[in-house]
N, C-alpha and C positions, 0 to 999 in steps of 0.2 A: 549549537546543534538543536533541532526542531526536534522534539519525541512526540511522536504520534502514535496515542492509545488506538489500538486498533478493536472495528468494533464490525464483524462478521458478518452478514445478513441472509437468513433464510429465511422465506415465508414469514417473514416481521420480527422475526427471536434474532435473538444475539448469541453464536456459534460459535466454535471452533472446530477447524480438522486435524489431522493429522495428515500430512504431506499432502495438503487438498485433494485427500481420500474422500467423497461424501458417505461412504457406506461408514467410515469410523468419526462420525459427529457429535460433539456434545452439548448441549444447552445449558448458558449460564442465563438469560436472562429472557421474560417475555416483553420488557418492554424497554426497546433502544434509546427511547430522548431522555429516560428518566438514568442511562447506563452512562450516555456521553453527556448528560446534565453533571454527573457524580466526578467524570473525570475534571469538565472545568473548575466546580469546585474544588475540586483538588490540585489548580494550579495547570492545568493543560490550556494551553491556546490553541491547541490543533488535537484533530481527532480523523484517523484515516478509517473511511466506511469503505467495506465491500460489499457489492449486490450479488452474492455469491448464487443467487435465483437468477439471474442475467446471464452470467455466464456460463452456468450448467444448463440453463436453457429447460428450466421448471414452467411448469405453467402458469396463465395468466395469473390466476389468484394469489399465487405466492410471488408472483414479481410485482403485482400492486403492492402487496402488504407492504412488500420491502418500500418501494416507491414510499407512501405515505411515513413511514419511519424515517426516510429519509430526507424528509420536508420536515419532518416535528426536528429532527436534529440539526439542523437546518436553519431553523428559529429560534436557537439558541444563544444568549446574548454572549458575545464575547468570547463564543468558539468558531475559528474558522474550520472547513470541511472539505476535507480531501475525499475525494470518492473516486472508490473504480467495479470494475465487475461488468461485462457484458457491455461495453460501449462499443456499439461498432455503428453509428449513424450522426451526421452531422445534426439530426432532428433531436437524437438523446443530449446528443451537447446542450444543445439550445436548452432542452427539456430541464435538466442537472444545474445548468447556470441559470434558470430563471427562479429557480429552488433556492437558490442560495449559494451553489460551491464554490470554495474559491479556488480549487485544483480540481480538476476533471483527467483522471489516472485513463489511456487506452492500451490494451492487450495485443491481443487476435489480432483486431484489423487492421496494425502496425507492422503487419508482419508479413497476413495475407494479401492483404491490398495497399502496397505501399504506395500507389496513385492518390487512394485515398487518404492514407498518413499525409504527402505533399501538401492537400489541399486543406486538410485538417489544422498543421501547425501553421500554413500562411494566414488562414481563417479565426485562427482565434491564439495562437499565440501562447504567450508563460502563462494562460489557464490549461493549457494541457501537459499533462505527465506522461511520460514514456514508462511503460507497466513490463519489465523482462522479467520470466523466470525462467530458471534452467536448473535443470538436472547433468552431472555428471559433463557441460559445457556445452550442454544441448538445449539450445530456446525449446520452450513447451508451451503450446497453446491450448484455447477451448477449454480452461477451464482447467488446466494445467494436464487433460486427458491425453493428448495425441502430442507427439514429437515434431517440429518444423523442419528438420533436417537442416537445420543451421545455427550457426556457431553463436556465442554469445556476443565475440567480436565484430562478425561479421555485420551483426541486427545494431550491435548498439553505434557500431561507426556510420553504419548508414541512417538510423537516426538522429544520432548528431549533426550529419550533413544536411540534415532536412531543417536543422534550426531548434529541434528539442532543446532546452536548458532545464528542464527538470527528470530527473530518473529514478524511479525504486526497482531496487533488482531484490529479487526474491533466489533465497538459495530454497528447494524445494526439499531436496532432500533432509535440511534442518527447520522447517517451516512446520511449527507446532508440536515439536518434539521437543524444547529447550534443551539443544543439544551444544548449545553455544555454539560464538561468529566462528566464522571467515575472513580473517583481517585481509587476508591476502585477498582476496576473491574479489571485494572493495577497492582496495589501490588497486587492482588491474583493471575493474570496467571502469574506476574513475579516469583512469589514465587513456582511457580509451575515447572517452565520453569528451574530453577535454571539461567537465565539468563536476564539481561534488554531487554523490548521487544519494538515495535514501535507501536505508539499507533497510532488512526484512529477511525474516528468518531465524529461527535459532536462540535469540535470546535468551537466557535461561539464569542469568546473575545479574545484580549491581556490578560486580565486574564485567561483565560484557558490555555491557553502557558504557562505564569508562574508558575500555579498550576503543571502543568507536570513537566516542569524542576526543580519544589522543591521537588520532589519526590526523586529524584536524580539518580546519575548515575546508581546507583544498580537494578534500579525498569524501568526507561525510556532511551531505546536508543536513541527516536527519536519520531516527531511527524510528522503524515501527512497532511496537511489542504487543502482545496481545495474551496469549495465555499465561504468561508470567503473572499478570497483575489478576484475572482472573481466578487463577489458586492460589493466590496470596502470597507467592515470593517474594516480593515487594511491593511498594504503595508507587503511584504514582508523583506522591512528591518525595518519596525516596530516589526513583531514577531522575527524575531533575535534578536534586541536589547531585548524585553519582556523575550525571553530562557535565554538570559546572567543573565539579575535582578533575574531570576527566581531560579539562580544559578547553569547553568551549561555551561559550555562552547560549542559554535557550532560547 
């Protein structure tokens, strides 16, 4: 199982929300490569970045900032980089992969324009992620602000059809509360996906890590945590060692 620290991005700082509330934001750090420099030292080969200025649709200057933080993280020996937040252009793909990422995570326009999702994964392939989150079984777009009117079954079987093979599903409603997983929530979109997905949300224990990675390879690629390790509930080579017990390898 892949654990991906996850590391926020506003205007260059490294954030977190509360149920991707932006009015309830908090800043742990001003500067991002010296934050995902700290996790590979500690053992992370993967680091999931959000351009959270991208997708709430902040203005230019804070979605440069982000941008350049997210090329310094980027050049990072020996961390690869997941990134999502506001991709909705075949130009930002290009843009993100000549940066460095080696997962390019899209939202919104998987959902909106699923012509362009088609063209997206024949075009570039296991570099893109399929990015759901829902609330109460309701896809939520834009930034997790507006409702899609559609089911979570519904988005993630039709992206599967489209040839997705990677997915982080985001439960919103447990998304920086540490309110712990959703085992169940997991095996159903896994099962849906035909594929293991990466989970998101909720985290809140070393037990929650092990719960995921007993689910197993079939059901969980990966997990992403974020405010756990930011107040100190555990260290980042703490939850490694907890994916290993948990029985899957990182």
């Amino acid at each position: 199982m892949i654990l991906f620290p996850a590391i926020d991005l506003v205007a260059g700082k490294v954030v977190r929300l509360e149920r991707g509330d932006r009015a309830h934001m908090k800043v742990y750090s001003d500067d991002p490569a010296a934050q995902a420099r700290a996790f590979a030292e500690a053992g992370a080969t993967w680091v999931h970045v959000v351009d959270l200025s991208a997708a709430l649709e902040e203005d230019e200057a804070a979605r440069a900032a982000n941008t350049e933080a997210i090329s310094a993280i980027c050049s990072i020996e020996g961390l690869s980089v997941d990134i999502g937040g506001g991709v909705r252009s075949l130009a930002r793909i290009d843009e993100l992969a000549a940066l460095g990422a080696k997962r390019i995570a899209l939202g919104t326009v998987l959902v909106r324009e699923p012509g362009f999702a088609e063209v997206a994964a024949q075009a570039f392939g296991d570099l893109l992620v399929a990015d759901v989150a829902a609330r109460a079984g309701e896809v939520r777009v834009n930034g997790w602000r507006e409702g899609a009117a559609r089911s979570v079954e519904d988005v993630v079987g039709e992206l599967a059809g489209l040839g997705f093979k990677h997915l982080v599903f985001t439960d919103i409603a447990r998304d920086g509360m540490r309110t712990g997983i959703d085992a169940e929530a997991y095996r159903r979109v896994a099962r849906i996906a035909g594929f293991p997905v990466v989970a998101s949300g909720g985290i809140s224990s070393l037990d929650d890590i092990r719960a995921l990675a007993a689910l197993g390879d079939g059901v969980i690629e990966g997990a992403i945590t974020g405010r756990a390790l930011y107040e100190g509930v555990f260290t980042v080579g703490e939850a490694l060692d907890a994916a290993r017990e948990g029985g899957a390898a990182c």
